[in-house]
C-alpha positions as CSV (number, residue, x, y, z in Angstrom):
1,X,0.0,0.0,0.0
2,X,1.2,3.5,-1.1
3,X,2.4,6.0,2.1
4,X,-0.1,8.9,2.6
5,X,1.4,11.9,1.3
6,X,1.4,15.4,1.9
7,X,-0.1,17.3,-1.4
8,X,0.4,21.2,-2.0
9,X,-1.8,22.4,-4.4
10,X,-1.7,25.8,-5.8
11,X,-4.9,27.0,-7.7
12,X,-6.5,24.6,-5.5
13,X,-10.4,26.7,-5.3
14,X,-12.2,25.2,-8.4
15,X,-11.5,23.2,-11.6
16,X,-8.5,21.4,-12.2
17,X,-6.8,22.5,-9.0
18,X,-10.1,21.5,-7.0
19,X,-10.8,18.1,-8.7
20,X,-7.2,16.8,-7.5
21,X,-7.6,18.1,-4.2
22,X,-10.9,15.6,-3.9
23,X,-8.6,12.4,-5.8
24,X,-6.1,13.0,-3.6
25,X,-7.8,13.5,-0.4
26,X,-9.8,10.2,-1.6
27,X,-6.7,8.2,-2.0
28,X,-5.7,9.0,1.9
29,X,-3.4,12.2,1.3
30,X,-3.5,14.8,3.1
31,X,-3.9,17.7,0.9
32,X,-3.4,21.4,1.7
33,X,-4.6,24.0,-0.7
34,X,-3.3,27.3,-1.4
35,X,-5.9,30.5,-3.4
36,X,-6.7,34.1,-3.7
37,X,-10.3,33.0,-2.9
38,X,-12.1,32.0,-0.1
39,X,-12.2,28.3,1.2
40,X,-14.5,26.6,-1.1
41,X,-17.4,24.9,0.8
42,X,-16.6,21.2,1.4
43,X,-13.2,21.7,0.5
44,X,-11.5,18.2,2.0
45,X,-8.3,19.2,3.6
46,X,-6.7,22.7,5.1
47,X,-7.2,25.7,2.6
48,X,-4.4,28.9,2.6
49,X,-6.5,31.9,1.4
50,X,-3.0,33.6,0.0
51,X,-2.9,35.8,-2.9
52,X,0.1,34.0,-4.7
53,X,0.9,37.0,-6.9
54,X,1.2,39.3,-3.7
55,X,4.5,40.7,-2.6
56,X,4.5,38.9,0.7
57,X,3.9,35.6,-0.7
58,X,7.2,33.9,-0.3
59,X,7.2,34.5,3.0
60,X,3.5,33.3,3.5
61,X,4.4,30.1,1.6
62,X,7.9,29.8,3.5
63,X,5.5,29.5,6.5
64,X,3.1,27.0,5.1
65,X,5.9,24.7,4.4
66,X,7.7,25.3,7.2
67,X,4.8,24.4,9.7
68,X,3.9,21.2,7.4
69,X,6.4,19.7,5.3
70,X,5.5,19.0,1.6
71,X,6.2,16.0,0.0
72,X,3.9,16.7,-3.6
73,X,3.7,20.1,-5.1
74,X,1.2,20.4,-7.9
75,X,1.8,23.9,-8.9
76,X,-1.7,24.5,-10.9
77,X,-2.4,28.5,-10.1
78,X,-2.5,30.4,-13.5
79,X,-4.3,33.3,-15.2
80,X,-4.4,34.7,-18.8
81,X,-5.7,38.3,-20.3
82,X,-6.1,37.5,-23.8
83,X,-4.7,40.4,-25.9
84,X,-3.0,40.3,-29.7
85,X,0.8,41.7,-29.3
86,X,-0.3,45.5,-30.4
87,X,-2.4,45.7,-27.7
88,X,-0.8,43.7,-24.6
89,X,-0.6,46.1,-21.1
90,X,2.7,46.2,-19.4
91,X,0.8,45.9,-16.0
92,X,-1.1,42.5,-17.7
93,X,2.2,41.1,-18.7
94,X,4.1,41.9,-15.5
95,X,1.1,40.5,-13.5
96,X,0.4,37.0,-15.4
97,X,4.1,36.4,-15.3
98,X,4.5,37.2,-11.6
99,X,1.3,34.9,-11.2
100,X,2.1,31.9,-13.7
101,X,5.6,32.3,-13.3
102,X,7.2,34.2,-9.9
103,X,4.6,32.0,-7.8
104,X,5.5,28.3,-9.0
105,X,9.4,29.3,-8.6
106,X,8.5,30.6,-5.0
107,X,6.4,27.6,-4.0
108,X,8.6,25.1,-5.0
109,X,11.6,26.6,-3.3
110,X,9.7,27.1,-0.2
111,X,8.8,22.7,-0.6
112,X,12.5,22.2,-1.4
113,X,14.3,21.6,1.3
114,X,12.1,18.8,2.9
115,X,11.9,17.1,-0.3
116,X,15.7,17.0,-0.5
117,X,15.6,16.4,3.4
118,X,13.9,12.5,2.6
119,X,15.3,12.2,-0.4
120,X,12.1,12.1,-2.4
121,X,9.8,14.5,-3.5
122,X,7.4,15.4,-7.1
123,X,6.6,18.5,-8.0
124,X,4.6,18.7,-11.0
125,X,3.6,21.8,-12.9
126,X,0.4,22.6,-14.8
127,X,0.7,24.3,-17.9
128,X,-1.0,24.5,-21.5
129,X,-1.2,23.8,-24.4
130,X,-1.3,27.0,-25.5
131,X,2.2,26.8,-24.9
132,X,2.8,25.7,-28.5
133,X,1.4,28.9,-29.7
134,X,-2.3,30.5,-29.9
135,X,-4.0,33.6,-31.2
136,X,-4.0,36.0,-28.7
137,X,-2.2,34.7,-26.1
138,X,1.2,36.4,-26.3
139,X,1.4,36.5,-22.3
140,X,-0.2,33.5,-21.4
141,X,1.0,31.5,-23.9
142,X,4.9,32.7,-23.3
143,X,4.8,32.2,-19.6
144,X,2.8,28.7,-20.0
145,X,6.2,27.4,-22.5
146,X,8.0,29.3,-19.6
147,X,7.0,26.2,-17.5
148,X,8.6,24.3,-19.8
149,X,11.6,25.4,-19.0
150,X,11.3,25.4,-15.3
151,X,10.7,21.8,-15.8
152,X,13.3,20.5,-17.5
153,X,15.8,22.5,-15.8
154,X,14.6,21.7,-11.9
155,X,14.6,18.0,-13.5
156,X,18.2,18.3,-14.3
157,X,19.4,19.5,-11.1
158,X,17.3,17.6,-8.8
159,X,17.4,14.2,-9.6
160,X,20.2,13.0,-8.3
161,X,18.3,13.8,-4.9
162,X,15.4,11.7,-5.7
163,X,12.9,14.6,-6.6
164,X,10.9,14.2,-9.7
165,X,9.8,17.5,-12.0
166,X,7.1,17.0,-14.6
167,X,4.3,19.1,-16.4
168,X,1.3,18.4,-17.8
169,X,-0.6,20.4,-20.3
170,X,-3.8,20.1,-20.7
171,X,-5.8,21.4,-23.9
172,X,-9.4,22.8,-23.4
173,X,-11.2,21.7,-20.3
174,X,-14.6,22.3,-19.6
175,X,-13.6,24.7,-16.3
176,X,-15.1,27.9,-14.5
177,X,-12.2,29.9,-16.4
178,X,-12.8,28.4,-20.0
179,X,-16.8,28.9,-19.4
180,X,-15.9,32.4,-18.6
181,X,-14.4,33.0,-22.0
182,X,-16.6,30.4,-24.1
183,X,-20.4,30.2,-23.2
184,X,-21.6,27.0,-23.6
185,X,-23.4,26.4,-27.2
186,X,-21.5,29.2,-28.5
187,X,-19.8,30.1,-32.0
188,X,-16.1,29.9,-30.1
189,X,-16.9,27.3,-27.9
190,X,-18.0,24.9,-30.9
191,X,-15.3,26.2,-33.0
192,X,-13.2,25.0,-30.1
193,X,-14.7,21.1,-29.9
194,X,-14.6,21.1,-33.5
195,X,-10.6,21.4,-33.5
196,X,-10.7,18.5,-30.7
197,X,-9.8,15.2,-32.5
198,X,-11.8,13.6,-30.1
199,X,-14.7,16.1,-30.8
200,X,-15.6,16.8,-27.0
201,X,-14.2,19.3,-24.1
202,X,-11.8,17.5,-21.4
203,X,-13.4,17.4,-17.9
204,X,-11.0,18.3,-15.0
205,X,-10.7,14.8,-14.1
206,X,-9.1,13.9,-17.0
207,X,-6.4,15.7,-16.3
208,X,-6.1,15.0,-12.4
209,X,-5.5,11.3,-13.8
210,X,-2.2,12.7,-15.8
211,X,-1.2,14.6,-12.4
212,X,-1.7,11.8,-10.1
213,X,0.7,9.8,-12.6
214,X,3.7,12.3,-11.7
215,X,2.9,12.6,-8.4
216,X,3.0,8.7,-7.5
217,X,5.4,6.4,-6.0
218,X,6.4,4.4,-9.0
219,X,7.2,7.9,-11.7
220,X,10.3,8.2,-10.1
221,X,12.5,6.7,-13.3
222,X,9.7,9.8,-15.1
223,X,11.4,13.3,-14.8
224,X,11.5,16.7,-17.4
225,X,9.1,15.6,-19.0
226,X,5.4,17.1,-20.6
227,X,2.4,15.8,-21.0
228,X,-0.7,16.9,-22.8
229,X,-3.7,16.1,-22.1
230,X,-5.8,17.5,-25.1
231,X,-8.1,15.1,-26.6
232,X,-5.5,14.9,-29.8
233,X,-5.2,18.6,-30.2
234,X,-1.6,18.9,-30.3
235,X,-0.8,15.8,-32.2
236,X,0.0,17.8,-35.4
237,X,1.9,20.6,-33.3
238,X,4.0,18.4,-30.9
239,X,7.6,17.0,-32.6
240,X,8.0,13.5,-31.8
């Protein structure tokens, strides 16, 4: 039988980042969950209202880690402001990257030193497809690839230490933050399933079940490594 493990996961108030926090509470873990929002009601571990793009949020998530060691960090917090390159803001680009970007480095520093501690650890990042390249997302899409690069590199230098560092990038999933963009029954939201080789949205689950993968006990040969979960969408984008 596995050990129980402690999960940190960042985003952790709805969609994807809520749907592991249920799997992984289910499977015996004890899950902690870090967001801007409020504790959502029924929420099946301790919750950290923290605003991870704040200025004091290394040292808020220092002190999470410090009072309970992490052994999983699912770094799944992320925002976009759709905008074509002639009209991006400054203050939006400086603000998703500080969000998508600044936060995941901070959290998984602040997790570090126990997983080095036991000699074991997984951190796993969540980023998008959009990585790859989509219309309007100069911001979002650049810092998503950014994860990219965080993983491989923390994959290189940690695991001789026995800590994993993989990424998962999931294509559209039927979340509050896609709904908010793409009303159901809508012109882009069927233009969206239409591009989906498997011709339907992802559900959160779905991709909880690619997480859960890189956060077990037998991925530790798996490091620096992506994978997307997007119904076939990237299969003509992705090099072999």
């Amino acid at each position: 039988m596995a050990p129980s493990r402690t999960i940190l996961i960042t985003g952790a108030s709805r969609g994807i980042g809520l749907a592991a926090a249920h799997h992984f509470a289910a499977a015996g873990h004890q899950v902690i969950g870090v967001a801007r929002s409020a504790v959502p009601a029924g929420f099946p571990g301790r919750f950290h209202s923290l605003d991870l793009a704040a200025d004091d949020f290394a040292e808020k998530i220092a002190a999470v880690t410090a009072a309970t060691p992490v052994d999983v960090l699912i770094n799944n917090a992320g925002a976009g402001r759709m905008a074509h390159l002639g009209t991006v803001k400054l203050e939006d680009f400086d603000a998703i990257v500080r969000l998508n970007l600044t936060a995941t480095l901070l959290a998984t520093r602040a997790c570090l030193p126990h997983m080095r501690a036991q000699g074991w650890g997984r951190v796993v990042n969540v980023a998008s497809r959009a990585a790859l390249g989509k219309d309007g997302r100069t911001v979002y899409g650049a810092t998503k690839a950014g994860l990219f690069g965080f993983t491989r590199t923390w994959a290189l230098e940690l695991a001789a230490e026995g800590v994993t560092v993989n990424c998962v990038a999931p294509g559209p999933i039927e979340t509050e933050m896609f709904r908010e963009h793409n009303q159901p029954g809508s012109p882009t939201a069927q233009t969206v399933i239409g591009a989906i080789p498997v011709k339907r949205m992802g559900q959160p689950e779905e991709v909880v079940s690619a997480l859960a993968f890189f956060a077990g006990e037998h991925a530790g040969f798996t490091t620096g490594q992506v994978l997307y979960v997007c119904g076939g969408l990237t299969v003509a984008r992705d090099p072999i």
